[in-house]
GUNUTI-414087 format. One record per residue (C-alpha): residue in three letters; x, y, z. Coordinates in steps of 0.05 Angstrom, whole numbers, plus 32768, in hexadecimal, padded with zeros to 4 digits. Example, Ala and Ser with C-alpha at 12.3 -4.5 7.8 and 13.67 -1.06 7.14 Angstrom:
2
ALA80F67FA6809C SER81117FEB808F 
This chain:
372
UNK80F77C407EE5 UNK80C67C4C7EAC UNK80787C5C7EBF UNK80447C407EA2 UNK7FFC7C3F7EA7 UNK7FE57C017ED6 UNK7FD77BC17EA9 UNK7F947BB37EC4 UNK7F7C7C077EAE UNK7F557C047E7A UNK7F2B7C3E7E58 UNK7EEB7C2C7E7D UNK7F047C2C7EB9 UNK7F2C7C687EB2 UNK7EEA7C907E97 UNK7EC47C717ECF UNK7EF67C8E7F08 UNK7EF37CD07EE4 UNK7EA77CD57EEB UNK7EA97CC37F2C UNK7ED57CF47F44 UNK7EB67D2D7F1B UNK7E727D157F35 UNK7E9D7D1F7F81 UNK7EB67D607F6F UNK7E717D7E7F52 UNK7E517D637F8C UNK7E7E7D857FBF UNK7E737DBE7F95 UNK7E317DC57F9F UNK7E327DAF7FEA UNK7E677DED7FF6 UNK7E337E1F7FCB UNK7DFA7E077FED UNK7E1B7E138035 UNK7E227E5C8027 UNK7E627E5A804E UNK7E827E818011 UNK7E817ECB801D UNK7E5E7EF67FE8 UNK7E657F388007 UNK7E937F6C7FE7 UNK7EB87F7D801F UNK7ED27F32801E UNK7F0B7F267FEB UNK7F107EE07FC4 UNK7F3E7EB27FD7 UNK7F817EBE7FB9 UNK7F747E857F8C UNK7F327E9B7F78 UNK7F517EE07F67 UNK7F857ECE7F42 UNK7F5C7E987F17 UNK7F317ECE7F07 UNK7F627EFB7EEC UNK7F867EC67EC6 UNK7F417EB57EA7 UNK7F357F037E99 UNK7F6E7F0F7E79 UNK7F7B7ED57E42 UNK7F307EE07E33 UNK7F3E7F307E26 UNK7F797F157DFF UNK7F4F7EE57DDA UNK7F177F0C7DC5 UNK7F357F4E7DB3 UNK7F277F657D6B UNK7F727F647D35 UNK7F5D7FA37D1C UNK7F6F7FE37D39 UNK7F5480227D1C UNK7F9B80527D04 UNK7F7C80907D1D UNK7F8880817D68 UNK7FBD80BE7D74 UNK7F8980EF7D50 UNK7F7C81227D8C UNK7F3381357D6F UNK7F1E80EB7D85 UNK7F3880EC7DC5 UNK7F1981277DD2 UNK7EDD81027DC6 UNK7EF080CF7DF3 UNK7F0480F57E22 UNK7EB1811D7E1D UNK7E9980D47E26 UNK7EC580BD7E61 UNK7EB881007E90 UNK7E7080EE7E90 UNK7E6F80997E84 UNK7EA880827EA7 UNK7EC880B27EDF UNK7E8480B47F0C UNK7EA780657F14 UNK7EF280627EFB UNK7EF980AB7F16 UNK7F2680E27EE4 UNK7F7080ED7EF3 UNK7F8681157F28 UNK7F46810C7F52 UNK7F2B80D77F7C UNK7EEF80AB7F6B UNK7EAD809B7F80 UNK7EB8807D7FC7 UNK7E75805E7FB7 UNK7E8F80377F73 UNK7ECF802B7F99 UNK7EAF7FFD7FD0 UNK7E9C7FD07F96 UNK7EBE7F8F7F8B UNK7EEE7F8E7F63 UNK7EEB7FD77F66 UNK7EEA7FFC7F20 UNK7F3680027F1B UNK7F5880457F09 UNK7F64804D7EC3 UNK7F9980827EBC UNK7FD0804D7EAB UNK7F9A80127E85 UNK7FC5801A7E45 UNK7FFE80097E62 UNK7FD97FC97E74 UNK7FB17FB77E38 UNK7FBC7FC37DE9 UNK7F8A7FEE7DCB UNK7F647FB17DB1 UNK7F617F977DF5 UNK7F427FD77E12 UNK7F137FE27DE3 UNK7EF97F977DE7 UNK7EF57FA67E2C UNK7ECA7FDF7E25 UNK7E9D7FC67DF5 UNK7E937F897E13 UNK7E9C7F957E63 UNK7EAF7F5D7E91 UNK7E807F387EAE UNK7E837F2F7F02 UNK7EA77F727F02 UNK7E737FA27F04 UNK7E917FB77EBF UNK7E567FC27E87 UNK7E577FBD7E44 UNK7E4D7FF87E07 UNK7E1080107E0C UNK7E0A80187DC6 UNK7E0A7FD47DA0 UNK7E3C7FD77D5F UNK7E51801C7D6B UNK7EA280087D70 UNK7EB180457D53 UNK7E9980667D92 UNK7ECE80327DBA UNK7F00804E7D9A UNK7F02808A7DAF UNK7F00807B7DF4 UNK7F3F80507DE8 UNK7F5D80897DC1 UNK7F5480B77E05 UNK7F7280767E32 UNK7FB480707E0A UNK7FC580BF7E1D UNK7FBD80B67E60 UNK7FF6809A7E83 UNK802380DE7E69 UNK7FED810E7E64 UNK7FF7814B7E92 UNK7FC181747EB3 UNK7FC081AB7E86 UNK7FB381777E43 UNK7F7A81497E6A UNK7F5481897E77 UNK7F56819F7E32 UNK7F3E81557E1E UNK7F0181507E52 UNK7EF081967E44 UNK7EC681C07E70 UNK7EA381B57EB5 UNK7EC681707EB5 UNK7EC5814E7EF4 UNK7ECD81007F08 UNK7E8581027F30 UNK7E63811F7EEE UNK7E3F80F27EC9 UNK7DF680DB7EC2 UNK7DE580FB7F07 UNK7DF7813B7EEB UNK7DCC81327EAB UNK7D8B81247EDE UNK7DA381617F01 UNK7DA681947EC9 UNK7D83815C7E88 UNK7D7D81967E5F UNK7DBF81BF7E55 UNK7DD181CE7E18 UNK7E1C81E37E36 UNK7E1E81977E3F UNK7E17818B7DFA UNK7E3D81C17DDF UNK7E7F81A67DF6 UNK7E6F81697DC5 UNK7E5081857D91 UNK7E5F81C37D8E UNK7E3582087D7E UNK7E32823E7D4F UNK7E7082577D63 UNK7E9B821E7D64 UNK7E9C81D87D3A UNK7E92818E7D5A UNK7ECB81797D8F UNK7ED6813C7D57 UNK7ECB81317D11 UNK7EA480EE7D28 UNK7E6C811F7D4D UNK7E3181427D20 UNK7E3081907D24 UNK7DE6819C7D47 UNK7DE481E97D37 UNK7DAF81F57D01 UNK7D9781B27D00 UNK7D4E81A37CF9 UNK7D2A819D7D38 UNK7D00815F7D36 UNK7D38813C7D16 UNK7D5C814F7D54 UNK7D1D81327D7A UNK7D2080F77D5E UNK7D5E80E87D60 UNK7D6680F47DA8 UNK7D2080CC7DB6 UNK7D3D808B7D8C UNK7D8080947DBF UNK7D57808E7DFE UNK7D27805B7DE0 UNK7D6D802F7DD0 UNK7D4C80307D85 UNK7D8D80587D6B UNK7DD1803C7D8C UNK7E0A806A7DAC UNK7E2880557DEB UNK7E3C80987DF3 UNK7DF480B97DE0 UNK7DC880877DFF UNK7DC980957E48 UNK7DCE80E77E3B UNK7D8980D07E18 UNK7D77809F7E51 UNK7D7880EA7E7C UNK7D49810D7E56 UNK7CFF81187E50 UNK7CD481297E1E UNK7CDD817B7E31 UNK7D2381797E36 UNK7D30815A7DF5 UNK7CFC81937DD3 UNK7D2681C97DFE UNK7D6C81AB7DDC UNK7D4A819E7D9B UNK7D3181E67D93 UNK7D7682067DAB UNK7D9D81E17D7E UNK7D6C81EE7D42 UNK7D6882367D53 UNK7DBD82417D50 UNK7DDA825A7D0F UNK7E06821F7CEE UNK7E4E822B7D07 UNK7E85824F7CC7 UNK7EBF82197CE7 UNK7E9D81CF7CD6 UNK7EE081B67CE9 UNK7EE8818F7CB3 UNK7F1E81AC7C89 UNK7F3681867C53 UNK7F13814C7C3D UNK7F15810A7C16 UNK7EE480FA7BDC UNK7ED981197B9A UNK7EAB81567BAD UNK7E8C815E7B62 UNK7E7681117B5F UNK7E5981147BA7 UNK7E2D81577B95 UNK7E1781237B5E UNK7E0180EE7B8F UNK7DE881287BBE UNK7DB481467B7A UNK7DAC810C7B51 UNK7DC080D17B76 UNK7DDA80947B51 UNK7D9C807F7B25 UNK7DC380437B0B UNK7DD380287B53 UNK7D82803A7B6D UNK7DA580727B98 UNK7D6B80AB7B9B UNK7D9080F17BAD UNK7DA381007BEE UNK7D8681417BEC UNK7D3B81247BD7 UNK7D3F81127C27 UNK7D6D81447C4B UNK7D5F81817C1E UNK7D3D81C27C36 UNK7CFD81B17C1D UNK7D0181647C37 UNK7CD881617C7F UNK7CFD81767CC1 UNK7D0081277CDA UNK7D39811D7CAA UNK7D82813E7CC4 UNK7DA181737C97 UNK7DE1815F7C81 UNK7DFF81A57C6D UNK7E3C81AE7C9C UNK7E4A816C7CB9 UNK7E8C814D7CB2 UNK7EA481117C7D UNK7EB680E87CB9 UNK7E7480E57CD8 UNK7E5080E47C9C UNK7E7780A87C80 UNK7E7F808B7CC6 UNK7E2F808C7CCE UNK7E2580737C7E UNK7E4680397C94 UNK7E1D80307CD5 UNK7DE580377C9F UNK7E047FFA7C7C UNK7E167FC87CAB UNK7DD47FCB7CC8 UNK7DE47FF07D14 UNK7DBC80267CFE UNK7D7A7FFF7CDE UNK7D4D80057D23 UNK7D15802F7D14 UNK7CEF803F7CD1 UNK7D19807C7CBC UNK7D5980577CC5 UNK7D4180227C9F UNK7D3E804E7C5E UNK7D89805D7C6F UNK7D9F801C7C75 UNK7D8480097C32 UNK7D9B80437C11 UNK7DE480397C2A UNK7DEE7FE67C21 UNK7DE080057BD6 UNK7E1B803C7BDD UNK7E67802A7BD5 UNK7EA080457BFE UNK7EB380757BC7 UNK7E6B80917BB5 UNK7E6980977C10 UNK7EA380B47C0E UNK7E9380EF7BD5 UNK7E5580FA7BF4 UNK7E6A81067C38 UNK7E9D81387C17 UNK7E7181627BEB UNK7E4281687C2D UNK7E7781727C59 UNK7E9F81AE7C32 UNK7E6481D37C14 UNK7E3781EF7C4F UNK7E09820C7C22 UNK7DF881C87C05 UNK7DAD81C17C27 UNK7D9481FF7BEB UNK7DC681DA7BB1 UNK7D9A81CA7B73 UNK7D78818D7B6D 
């Protein structure tokens, strides 16, 4: 027997009986909402229904929004070193590190913050680090603290994907010392001002950055230092990883960090090694600058006769150097005045002239006294 729609159902009609029972269903909505019979607390689960819903919804949208692009550096060891710094103090005081138990507080949340020894095996690196840039909205989970900083995401992701076969031994060496999964922004208000906290980031005198993404601090100049740390906590400079160290700190603490950096010799290891870029043209850029392209020279700004609120460049790596150039450029870095000045100077720089730049400054430590 073939169906058909009933002669006398016509369009009108049809539209008419759809409003109608939408208008039923949005009432009885409301009516259910407004009876507070519906139990909010935490210690309730949602209905099976509601829970699986949920999840359904949560993971076509991860699926959805997640970025093509996936940087080719995620195996390099130096960033998930990095994310491994980042996670010890921004994530385990909730997710809890491997091999120890979490925060019974965080874990009486609802839906508690999950374990994440195994999350690659569950999501694709573009998945993960949409997730952590973006959080997840009714799950307690937040998003990056630092607005366009995805090259900060990545290294967390880069730390997730060795996970699931790391041993104890190898995730030590990656969170580095004093790690422990209740250590995290209570242990900044505890001890604000430790430079031993810093250290394991950014290095001293005696050893070079724990990634080539992370600036050297030893010998830098002190008020730059300042500022910088003052623009963090003031959300004026963005780094979800920097921002709530920042967010810890007052004004005496970041003069005690900013003179104990300043005061360190610069370290002999930069931990750059070999480098991209033609050297030669990029001490051009770094003397002369590009008169042609309205490029003044670097140096007329971060030279040893330019004033202390500008960073020193001598000694800091090609990536961070390019990777901040680029900040410069697409605008994530154009908050305050002194940025500003950056940002203009950078949209004017290509990738090549960024990328001799950051190698003459990056191989020649000496390069704060070269001739101008």
């Amino acid at each position: 027997m073939k169906w058909s729609f009933p002669p006398d159902l016509n369009w009108r009609r049809a539209l008419l009986w759809l409003v109608a029972y939408l208008a039923i269903g949005a009432v009885g909505a409301t009516l259910f909402a407004a009876s507070g019979i519906y139990n909010v607390a935490a210690s309730v689960q949602h209905f099976q229904i509601t829970e699986r819903i949920i999840k359904f919804v949560l993971n076509r949208s991860v699926a959805v929004h997640s970025p093509d692009e996936v940087p080719a550096d995620l195996g390099d060891e130096r960033l998930a070193r990095l994310g491994a710094r980042h996670f010890r103090l921004g994530c385990a005081p909730c997710h809890g590190m491997p091999g120890e138990d979490a925060s019974p507080i965080m874990q009486k949340m609802y839906p508690a913050p999950p374990r994440l020894e195994h999350a690659a095996l569950k999501w694709d690196p573009a998945e993960l680090a949409w997730i952590i840039d973006n959080g997840l909205k009714f799950t307690g989970m937040p998003a990056w603290a630092g607005q366009d900083r995805n090259d900060e995401v990545w290294a967390l992701v880069a730390f997730l994907r060795r996970l699931p076969d790391a041993g104890e031994r190898e995730l030590a060496d990656l969170a580095g010392p004093g790690s422990h999964p209740r250590a995290g922004v209570s242990e900044l208000a505890a001890r604000p001002a430790s430079p031993a906290l810093c250290v394991t980031c950014h290095g001293n005198s005696g050893q070079p950055p724990v990634s080539p993404e992370v600036p050297a601090l030893s010998a830098q100049a002190g008020a730059y230092l300042q500022r910088a740390l003052r623009e963090y906590r003031s959300d004026r400079r963005q780094s979800g990883i920097m921002e709530p160290i920042a967010a810890a700190l007052d004004d005496r603490a970041i003069q005690r960090l900013a003179s104990y950096f300043a005061a360190q010799s610069m370290s002999s290891d930069t931990g750059s090694g070999e480098v991209a870029g033609d050297v030669e043209r990029g001490r051009t850029i770094a003397t002369v600058g590009l008169p042609d392209g309205n490029v003044p020279p670097c140096l007329s700004c971060h030279g040893a006769g330019a004033s202390e609120r500008f960073p020193r460049l001598r000694g800091l790596s090609r990536d961070y150097i390019v990777g901040q150039l680029r900040l410069f450029r697409s605008g994530a870095r154009s908050q305050t005045a002194y940025a500003d000045i950056m940002s203009t100077v950078a949209r004017r720089l290509s990738a090549e002239d960024m990328e001799d730049v950051a190698a003459f400054f990056a191989t020649h430590p000496d390069a704060q006294g070269a001739e101008r």
